[in-house]
Short mmCIF file of the C-alpha atoms (twelve columns), coordinates in Angstrom:
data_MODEL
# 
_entry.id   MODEL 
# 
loop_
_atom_site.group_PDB 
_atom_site.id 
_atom_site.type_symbol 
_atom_site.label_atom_id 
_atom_site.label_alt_id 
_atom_site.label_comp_id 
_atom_site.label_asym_id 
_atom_site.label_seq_id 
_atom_site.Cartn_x 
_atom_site.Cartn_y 
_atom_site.Cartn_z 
_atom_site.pdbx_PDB_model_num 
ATOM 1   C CA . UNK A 1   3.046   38.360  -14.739 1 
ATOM 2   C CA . UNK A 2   6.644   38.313  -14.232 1 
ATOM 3   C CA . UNK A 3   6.765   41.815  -13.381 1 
ATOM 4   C CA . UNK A 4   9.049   41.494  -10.594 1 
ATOM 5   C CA . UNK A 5   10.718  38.647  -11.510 1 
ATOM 6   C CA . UNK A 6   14.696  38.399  -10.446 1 
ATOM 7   C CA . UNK A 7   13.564  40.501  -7.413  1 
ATOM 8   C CA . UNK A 8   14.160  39.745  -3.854  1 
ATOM 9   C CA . UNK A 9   11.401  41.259  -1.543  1 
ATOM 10  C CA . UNK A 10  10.999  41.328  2.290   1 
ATOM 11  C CA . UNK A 11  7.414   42.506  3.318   1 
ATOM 12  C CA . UNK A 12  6.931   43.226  7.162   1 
ATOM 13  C CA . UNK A 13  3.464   42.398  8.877   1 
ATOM 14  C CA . UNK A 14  2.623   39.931  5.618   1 
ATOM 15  C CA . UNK A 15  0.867   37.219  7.781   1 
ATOM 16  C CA . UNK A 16  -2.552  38.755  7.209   1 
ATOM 17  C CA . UNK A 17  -4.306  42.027  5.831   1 
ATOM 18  C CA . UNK A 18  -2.785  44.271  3.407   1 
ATOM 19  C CA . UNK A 19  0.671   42.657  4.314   1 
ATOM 20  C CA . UNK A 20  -0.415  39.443  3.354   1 
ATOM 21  C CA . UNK A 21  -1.999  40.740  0.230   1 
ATOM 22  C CA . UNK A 22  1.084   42.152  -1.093  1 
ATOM 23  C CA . UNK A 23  3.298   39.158  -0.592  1 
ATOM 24  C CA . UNK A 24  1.210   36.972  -2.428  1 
ATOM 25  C CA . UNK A 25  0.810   39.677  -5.115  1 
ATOM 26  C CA . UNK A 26  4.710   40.229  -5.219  1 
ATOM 27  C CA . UNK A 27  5.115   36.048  -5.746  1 
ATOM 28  C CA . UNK A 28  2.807   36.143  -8.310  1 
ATOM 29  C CA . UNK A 29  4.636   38.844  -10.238 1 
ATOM 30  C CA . UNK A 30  7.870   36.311  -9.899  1 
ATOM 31  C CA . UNK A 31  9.545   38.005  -6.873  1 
ATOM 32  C CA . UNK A 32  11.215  35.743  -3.944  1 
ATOM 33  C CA . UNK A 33  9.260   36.847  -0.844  1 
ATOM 34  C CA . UNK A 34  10.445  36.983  2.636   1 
ATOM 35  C CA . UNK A 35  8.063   37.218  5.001   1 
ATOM 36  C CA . UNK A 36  8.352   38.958  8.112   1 
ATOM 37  C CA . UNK A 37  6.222   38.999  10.738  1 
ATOM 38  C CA . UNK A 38  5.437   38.007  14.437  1 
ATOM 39  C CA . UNK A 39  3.087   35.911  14.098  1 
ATOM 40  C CA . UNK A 40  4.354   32.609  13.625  1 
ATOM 41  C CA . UNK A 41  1.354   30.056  12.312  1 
ATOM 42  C CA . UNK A 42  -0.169  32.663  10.168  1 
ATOM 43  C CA . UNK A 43  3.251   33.900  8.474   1 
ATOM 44  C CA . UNK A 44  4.341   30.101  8.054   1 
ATOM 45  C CA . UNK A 45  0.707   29.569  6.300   1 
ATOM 46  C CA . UNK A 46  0.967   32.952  3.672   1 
ATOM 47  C CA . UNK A 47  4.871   31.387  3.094   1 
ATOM 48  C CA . UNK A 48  3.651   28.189  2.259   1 
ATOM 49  C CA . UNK A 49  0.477   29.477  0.601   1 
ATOM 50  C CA . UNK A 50  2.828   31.272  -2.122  1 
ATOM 51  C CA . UNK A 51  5.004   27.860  -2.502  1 
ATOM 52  C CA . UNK A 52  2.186   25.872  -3.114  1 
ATOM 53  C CA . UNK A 53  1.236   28.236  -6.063  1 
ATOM 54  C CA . UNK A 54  4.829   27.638  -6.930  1 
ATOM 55  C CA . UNK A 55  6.434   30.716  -5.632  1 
ATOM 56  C CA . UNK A 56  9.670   30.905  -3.999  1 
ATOM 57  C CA . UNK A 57  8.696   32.480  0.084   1 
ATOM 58  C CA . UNK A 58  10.558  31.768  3.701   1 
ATOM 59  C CA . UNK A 59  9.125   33.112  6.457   1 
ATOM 60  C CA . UNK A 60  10.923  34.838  9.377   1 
ATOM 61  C CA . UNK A 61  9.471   35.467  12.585  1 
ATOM 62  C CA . UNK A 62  10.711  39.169  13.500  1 
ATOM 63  C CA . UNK A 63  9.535   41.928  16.171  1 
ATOM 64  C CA . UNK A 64  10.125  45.038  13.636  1 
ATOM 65  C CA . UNK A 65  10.802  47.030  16.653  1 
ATOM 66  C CA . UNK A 66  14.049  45.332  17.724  1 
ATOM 67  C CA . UNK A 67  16.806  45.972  16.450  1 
ATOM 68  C CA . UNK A 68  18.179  42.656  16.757  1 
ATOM 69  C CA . UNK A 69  15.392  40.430  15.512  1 
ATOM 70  C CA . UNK A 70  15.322  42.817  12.437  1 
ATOM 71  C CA . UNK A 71  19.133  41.868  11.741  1 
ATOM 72  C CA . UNK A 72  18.329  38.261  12.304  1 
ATOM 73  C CA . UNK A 73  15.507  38.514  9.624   1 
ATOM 74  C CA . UNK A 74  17.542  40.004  7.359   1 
ATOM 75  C CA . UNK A 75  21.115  37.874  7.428   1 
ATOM 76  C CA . UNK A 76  18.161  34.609  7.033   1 
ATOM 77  C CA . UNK A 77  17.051  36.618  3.974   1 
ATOM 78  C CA . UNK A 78  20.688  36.989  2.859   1 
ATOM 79  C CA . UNK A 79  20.929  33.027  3.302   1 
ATOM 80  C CA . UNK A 80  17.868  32.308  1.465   1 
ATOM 81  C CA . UNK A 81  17.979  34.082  -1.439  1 
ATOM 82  C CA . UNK A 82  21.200  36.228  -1.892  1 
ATOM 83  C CA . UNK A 83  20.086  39.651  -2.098  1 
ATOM 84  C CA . UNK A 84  17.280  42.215  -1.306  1 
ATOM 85  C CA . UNK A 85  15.726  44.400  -4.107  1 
ATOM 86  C CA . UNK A 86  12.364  45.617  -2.209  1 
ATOM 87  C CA . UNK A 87  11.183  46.334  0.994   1 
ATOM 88  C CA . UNK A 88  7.551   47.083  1.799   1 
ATOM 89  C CA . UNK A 89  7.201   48.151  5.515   1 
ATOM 90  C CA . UNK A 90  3.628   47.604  6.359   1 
ATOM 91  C CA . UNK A 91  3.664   47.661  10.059  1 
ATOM 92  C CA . UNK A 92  1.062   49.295  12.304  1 
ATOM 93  C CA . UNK A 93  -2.159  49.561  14.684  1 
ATOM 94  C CA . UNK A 94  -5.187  51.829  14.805  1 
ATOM 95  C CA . UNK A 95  -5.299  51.254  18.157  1 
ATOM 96  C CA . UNK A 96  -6.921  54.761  18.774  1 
ATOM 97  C CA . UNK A 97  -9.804  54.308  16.581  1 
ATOM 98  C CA . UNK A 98  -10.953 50.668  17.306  1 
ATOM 99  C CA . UNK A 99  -10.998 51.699  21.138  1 
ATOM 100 C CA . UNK A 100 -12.133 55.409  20.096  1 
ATOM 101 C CA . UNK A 101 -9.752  56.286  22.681  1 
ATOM 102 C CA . UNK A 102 -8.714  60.316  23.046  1 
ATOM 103 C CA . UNK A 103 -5.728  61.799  23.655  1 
ATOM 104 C CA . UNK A 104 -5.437  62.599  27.182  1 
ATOM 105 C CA . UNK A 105 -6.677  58.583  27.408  1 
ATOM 106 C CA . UNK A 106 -4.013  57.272  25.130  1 
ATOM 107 C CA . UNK A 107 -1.050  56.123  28.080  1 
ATOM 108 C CA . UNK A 108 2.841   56.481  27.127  1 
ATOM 109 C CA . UNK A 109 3.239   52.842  26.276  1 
ATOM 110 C CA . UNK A 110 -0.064  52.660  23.871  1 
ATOM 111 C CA . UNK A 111 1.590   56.327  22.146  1 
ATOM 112 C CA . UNK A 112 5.062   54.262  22.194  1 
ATOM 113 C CA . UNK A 113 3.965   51.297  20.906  1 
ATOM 114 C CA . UNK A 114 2.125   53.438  18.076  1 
ATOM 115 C CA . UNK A 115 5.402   55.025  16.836  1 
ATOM 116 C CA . UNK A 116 7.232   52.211  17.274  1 
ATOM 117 C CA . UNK A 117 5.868   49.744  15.484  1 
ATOM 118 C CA . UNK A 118 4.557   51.951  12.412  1 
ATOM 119 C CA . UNK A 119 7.822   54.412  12.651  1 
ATOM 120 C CA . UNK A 120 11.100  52.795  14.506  1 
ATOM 121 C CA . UNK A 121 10.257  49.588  12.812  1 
ATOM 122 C CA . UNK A 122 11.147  51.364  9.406   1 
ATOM 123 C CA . UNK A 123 14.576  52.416  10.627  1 
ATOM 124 C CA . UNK A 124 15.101  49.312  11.520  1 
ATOM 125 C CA . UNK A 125 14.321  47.708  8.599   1 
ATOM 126 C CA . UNK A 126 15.972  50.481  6.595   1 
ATOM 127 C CA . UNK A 127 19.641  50.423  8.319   1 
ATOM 128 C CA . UNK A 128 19.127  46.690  7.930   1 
ATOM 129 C CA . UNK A 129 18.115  46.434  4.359   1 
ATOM 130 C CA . UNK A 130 19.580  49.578  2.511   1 
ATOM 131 C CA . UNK A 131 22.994  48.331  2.135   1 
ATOM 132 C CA . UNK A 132 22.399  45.024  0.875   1 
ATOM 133 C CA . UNK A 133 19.974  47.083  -1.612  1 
ATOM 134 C CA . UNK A 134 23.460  49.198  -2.266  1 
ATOM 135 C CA . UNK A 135 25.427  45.899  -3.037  1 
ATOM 136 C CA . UNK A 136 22.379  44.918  -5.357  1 
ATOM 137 C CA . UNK A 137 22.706  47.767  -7.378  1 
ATOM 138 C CA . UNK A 138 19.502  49.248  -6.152  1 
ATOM 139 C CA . UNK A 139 16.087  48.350  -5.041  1 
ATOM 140 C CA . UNK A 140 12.553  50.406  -4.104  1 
ATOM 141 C CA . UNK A 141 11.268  50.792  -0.835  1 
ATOM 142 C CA . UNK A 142 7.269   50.765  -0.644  1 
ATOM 143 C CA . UNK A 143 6.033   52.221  2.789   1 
ATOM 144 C CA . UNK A 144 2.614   52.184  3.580   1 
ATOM 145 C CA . UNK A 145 0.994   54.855  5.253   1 
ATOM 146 C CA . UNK A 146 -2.710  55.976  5.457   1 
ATOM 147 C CA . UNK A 147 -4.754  58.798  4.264   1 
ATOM 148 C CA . UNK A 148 -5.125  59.839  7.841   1 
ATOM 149 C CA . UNK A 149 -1.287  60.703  7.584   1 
ATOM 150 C CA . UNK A 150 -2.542  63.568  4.966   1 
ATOM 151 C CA . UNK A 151 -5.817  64.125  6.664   1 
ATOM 152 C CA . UNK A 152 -6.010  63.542  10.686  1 
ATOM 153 C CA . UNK A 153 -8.986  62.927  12.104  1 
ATOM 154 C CA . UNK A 154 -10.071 61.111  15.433  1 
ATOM 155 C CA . UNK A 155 -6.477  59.011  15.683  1 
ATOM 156 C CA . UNK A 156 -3.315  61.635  16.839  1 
ATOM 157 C CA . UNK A 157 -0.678  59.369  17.759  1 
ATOM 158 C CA . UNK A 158 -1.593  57.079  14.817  1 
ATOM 159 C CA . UNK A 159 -2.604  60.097  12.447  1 
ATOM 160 C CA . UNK A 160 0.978   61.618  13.416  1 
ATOM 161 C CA . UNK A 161 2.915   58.538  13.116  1 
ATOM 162 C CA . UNK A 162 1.499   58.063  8.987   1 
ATOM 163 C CA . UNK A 163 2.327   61.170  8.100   1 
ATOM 164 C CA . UNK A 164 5.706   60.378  9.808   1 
ATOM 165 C CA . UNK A 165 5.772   57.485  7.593   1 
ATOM 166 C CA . UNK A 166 5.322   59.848  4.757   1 
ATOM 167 C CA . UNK A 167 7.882   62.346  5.749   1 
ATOM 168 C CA . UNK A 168 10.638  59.546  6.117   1 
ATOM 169 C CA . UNK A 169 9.888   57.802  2.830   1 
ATOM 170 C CA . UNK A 170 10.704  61.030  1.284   1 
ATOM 171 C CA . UNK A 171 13.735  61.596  2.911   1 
ATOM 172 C CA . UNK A 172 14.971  58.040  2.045   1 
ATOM 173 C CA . UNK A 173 14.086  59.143  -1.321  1 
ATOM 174 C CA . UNK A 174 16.638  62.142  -1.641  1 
ATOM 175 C CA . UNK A 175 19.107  60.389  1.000   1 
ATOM 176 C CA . UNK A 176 19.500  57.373  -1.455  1 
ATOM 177 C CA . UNK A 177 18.719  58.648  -5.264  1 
ATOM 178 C CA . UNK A 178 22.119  58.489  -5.914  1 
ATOM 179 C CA . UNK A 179 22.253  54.641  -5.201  1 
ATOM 180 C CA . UNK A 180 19.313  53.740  -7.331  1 
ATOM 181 C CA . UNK A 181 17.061  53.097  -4.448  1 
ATOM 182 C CA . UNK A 182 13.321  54.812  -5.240  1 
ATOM 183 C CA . UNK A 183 11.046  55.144  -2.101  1 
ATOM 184 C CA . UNK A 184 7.525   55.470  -2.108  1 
ATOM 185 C CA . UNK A 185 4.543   55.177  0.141   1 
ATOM 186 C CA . UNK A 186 0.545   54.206  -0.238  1 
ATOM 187 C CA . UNK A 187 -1.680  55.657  1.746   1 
ATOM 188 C CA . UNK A 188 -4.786  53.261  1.922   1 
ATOM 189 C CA . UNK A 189 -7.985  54.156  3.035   1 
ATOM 190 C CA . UNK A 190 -10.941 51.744  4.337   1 
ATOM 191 C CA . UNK A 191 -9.369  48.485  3.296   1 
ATOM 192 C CA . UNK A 192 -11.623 45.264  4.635   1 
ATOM 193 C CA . UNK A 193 -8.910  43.437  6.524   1 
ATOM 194 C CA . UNK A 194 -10.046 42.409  10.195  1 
ATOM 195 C CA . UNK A 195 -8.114  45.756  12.035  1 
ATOM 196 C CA . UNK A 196 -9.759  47.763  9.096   1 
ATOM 197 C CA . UNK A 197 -13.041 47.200  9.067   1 
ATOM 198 C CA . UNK A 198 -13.484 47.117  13.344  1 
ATOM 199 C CA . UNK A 199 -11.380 50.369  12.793  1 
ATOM 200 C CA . UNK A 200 -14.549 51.447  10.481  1 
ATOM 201 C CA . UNK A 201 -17.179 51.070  12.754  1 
ATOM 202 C CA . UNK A 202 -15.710 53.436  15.052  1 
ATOM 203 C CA . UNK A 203 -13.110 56.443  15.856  1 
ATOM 204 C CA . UNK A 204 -12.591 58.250  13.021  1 
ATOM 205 C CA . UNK A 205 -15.615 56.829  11.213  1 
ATOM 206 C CA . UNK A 206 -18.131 56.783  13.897  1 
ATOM 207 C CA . UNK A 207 -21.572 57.774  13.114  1 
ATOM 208 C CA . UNK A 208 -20.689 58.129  9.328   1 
ATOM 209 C CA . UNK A 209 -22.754 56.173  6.856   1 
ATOM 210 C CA . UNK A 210 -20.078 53.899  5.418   1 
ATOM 211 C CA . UNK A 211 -21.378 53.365  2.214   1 
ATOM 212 C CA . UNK A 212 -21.286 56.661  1.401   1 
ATOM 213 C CA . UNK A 213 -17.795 58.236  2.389   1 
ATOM 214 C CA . UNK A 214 -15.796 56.852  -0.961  1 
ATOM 215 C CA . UNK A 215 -16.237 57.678  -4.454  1 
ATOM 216 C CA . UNK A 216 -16.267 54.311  -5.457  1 
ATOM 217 C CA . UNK A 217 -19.186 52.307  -3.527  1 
ATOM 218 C CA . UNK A 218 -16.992 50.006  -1.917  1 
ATOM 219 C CA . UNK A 219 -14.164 48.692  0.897   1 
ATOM 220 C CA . UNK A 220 -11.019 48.393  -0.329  1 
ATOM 221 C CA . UNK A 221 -9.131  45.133  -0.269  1 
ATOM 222 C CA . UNK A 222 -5.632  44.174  0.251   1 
ATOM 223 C CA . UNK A 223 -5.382  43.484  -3.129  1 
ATOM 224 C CA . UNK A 224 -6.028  46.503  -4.387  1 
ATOM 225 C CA . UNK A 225 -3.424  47.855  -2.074  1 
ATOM 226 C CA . UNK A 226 -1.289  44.968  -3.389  1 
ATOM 227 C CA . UNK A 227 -1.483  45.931  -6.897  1 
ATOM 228 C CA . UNK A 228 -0.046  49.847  -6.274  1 
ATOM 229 C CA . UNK A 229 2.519   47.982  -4.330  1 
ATOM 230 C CA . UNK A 230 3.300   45.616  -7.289  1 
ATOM 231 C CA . UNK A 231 3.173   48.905  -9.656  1 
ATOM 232 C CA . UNK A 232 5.690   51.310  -7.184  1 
ATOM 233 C CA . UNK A 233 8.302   48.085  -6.712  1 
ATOM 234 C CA . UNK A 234 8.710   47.370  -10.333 1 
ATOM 235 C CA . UNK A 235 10.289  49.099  -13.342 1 
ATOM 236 C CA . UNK A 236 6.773   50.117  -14.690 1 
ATOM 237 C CA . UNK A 237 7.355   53.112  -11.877 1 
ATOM 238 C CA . UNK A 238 11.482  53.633  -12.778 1 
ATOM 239 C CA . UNK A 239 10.350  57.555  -12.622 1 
ATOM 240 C CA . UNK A 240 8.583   57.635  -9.796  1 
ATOM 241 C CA . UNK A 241 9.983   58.310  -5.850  1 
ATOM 242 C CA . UNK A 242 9.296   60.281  -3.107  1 
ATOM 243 C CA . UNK A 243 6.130   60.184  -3.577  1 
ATOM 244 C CA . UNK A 244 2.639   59.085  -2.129  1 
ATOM 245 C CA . UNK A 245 -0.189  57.121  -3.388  1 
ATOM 246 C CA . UNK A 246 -3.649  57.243  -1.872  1 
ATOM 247 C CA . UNK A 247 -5.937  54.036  -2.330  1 
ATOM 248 C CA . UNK A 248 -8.709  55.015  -0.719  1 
ATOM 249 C CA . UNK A 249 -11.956 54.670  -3.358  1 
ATOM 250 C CA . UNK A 250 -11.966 59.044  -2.859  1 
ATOM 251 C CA . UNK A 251 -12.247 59.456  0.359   1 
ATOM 252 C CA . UNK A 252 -9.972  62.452  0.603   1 
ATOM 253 C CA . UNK A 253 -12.410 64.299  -1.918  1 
ATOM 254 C CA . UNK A 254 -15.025 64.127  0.437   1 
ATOM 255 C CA . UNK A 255 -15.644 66.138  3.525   1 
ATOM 256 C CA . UNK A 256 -19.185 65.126  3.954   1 
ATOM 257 C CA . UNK A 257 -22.176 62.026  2.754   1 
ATOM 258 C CA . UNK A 258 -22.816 62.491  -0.787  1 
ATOM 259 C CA . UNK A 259 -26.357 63.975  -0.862  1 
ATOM 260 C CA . UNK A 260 -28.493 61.821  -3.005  1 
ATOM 261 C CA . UNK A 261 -28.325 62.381  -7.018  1 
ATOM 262 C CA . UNK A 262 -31.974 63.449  -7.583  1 
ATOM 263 C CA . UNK A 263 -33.593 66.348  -9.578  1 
ATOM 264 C CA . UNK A 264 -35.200 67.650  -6.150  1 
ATOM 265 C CA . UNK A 265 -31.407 68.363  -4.814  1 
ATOM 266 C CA . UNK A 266 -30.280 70.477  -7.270  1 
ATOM 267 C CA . UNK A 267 -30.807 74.251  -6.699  1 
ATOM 268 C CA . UNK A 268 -32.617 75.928  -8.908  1 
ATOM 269 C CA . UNK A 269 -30.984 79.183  -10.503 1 
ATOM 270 C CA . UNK A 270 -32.894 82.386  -9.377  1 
ATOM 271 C CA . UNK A 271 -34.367 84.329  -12.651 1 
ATOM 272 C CA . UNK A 272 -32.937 87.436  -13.602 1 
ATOM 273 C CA . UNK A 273 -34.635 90.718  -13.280 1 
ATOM 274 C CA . UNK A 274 -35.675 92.184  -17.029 1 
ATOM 275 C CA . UNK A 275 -32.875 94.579  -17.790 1 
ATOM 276 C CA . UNK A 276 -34.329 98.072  -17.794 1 
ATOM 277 C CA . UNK A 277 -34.396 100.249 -20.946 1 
# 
């Protein structure tokens, strides 16, 4: 506990999922928690979630891909709690994969709205944010991307657009080392939040047998997410930027089902032939 404590943290797309997670995992580590999101009753309900459990939370309805909504959300931050140490930008949609839609199906505004709500929203955020982070004396940025920004598969535009994510976290790594600002990313696998798991069952996972494509036999969950985030936002990671994380139970390992572990499936070795004399 208390891992975070004195820090000011604005998560984006915290009313539910892995956004959600993370907020209530920052407030539990003792951070004040601003969260940001579009949806109104469900980001009022994670804010006052974390105050009943006696955390310190406002919520802020914002569209992360205007400008001016972001600047609103972040002078009400300024307001509420004087500073901002972290920002986790956690915006995005599958949309490719839960409609197992292919390219030359995917129209300009569904590729738009694909970069700009998992790619514009972070400069946004960032030309919002970064200099009250300057003024703080520093801060970390945690982005989170996916493993399908390191390994595409069925989704382009969102597949491109992650690996975007991880590209610009490491730029805003070397751009602001010199102002103690550390940026990171995780890149999550098959986390069971509502747009994961109908994600799962289709696109990029279609036909797969589920419970065999991680190391570890099950669905991730936003707190699991939630506790890398915790871990790249505090001092426990002071050595750590540019950087990306995947929590994804091993998927990347695996390019195929694991075949099952049984005597029968291991090859036997051929015998040599008697060396001559």
């Amino acid at each position: 506990m208390d891992r975070l404590k004195g820090q000011t943290a604005v998560i984006t797309g915290a009313a539910s999922g892995i956004g959600k997670g993370i907020a209530l995992a920052f407030a539990r580590e003792g951070a004040q928690v601003a969260v940001a999101d579009i949806d109104t009753a469900r980001g009022e309900a994670t804010a006052q979630e974390i105050r009943q459990a006696g955390g310190q939370a406002i919520f802020t309805r914002t569209d992360v891909t205007k400008p001016e909504s972001v600047a609103k959300m972040t002078q009400a931050v300024m307001d509420a709690f004087g500073r901002i140490t972290i920002l986790c930008n956690n915006t995005g949609d599958a949309v490719e994969a839960r409609r197992s839609i292919r390219i030359v199906e995917l129209t300009d505004s569904e590729w738009n709205e694909t970069f700009d709500l998992g790619l514009k929203s972070i400069h946004n955020c960032c030309r919002c944010i970064i200099p009250h982070m300057i003024d703080s004396g520093g801060g970390s940025i945690v982005n989170i991307s996916s493993i399908a920004g390191t390994a595409p598969a069925f989704s382009a535009a969102f597949s491109a657009m992650k690996a975007g994510v991880i590209a610009i976290t490491r730029a805003l790594a070397v751009q602001y080392a010199d102002d103690n600002i550390r940026a990171n990313c995780i890149c999550p696998g098959a986390i069971r939040t509502p747009g994961g798991i109908s994600a799962a069952k289709q696109g990029i996972y279609a036909g797969i047998n589920n419970d065999r494509i991680r190391l570890i036999e099950r669905f991730g969950t936003p707190e699991d997410v939630a506790n890398a985030a915790v871990f790249l936002a505090s001092e426990e990671s002071s050595y750590i930027t540019a950087t990306s994380l995947a929590v994804d139970g091993g998927m990347l390992a695996l390019v195929s089902n694991i075949p099952p572990r049984t005597l029968d499936s291991v090859p036997k070795r051929a015998k040599r032939p008697p060396k001559g004399n």
